[in-house]
C-alpha positions in Angstrom: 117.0 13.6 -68.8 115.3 10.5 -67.9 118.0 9.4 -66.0 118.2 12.0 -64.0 114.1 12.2 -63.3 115.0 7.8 -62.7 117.4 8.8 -60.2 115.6 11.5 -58.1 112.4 8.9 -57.8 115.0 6.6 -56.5 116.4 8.4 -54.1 112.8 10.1 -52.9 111.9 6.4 -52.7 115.1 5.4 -50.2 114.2 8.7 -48.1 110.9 7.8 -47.4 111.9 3.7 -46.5 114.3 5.5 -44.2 111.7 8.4 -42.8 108.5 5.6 -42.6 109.7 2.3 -43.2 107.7 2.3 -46.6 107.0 4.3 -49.5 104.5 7.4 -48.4 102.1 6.0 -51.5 101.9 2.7 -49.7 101.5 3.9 -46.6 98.6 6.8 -47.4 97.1 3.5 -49.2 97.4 1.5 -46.3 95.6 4.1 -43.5 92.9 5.4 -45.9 91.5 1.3 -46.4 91.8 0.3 -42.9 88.4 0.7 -40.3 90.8 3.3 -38.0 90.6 5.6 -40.7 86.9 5.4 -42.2 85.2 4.7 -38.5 87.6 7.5 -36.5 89.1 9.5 -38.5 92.8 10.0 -39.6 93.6 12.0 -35.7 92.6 8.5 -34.3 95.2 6.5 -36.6 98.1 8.6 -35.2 97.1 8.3 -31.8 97.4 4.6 -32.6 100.6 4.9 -34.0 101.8 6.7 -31.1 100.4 4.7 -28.8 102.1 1.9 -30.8 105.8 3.8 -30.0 104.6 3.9 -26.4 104.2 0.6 -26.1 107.4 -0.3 -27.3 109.2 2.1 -25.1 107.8 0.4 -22.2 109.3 -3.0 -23.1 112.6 -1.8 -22.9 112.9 -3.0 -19.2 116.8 -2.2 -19.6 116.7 1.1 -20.1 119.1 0.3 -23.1 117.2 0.5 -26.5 118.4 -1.6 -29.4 119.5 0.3 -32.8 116.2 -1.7 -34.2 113.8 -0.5 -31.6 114.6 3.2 -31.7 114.8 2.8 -35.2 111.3 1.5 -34.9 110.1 4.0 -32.9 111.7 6.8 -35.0 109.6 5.0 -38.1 106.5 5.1 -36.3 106.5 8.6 -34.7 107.6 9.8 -38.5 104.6 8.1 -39.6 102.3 9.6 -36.8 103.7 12.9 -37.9 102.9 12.9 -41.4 99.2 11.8 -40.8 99.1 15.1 -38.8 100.6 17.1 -41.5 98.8 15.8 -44.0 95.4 15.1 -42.6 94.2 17.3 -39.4 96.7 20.4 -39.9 95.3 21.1 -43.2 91.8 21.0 -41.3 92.3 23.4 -38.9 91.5 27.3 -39.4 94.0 29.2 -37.0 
C-alpha cells in the first residue's frame, strides 16, 4: 500500500515541476515570505508574475519563441493562476 501512496506523491510531485516549475509547497512557501506578499497582498504577486511573462514576450524580437521561453511563460502564467485560485478567488463573495 505504501508503494502505491510513494508512487502517487511522485507523480503529484512531477505534475506540479511540469505545471510551476517547482513543487506547489515550495512555491506557497516562497510567495507567503517575500515583502510582495506581506506589503501588497497575494493579487499584487500575480500581477508581478504576469508582468514577469510580459516581459519576456517582448524580448522575443523574432517573433519565433524558443521551446524554453514558452515553456517559461507557460510556468509563470500557471503560477500566476494558482495564486488567483488559491488566494483572491476564495475572497471574493459573488
Amino acid at each position: 500500500m505504501q508503494n502505491v501512496k510513494e508512487f502517487k506523491a511522485q507523480v503529484n510531485k512531477e505534475r506540479e515541476i511540469r505545471m510551476y516549475g517547482c513543487e506547489i509547497s515550495e512555491f506557497k512557501e516562497m510567495i507567503e515570505d517575500s515583502f510582495t506578499f506581506r506589503a501588497s497582498g497575494p493579487s499584487m504577486v500575480a500581477m508581478s508574475l504576469l508582468s514577469d511573462a510580459q516581459e519576456i514576450l517582448s524580448r522575443d524580437t523574432s517573433g519565433t519563441f524558443s521551446l524554453y521561453q514558452g515553456e517559461e511563460v507557460r510556468q509563470i502564467l500557471n503560477r500566476a493562476k494558482w495564486i488567483l485560485s488559491e488566494y483572491v478567488m476564495d475572497t471574493l463573495k459573488l
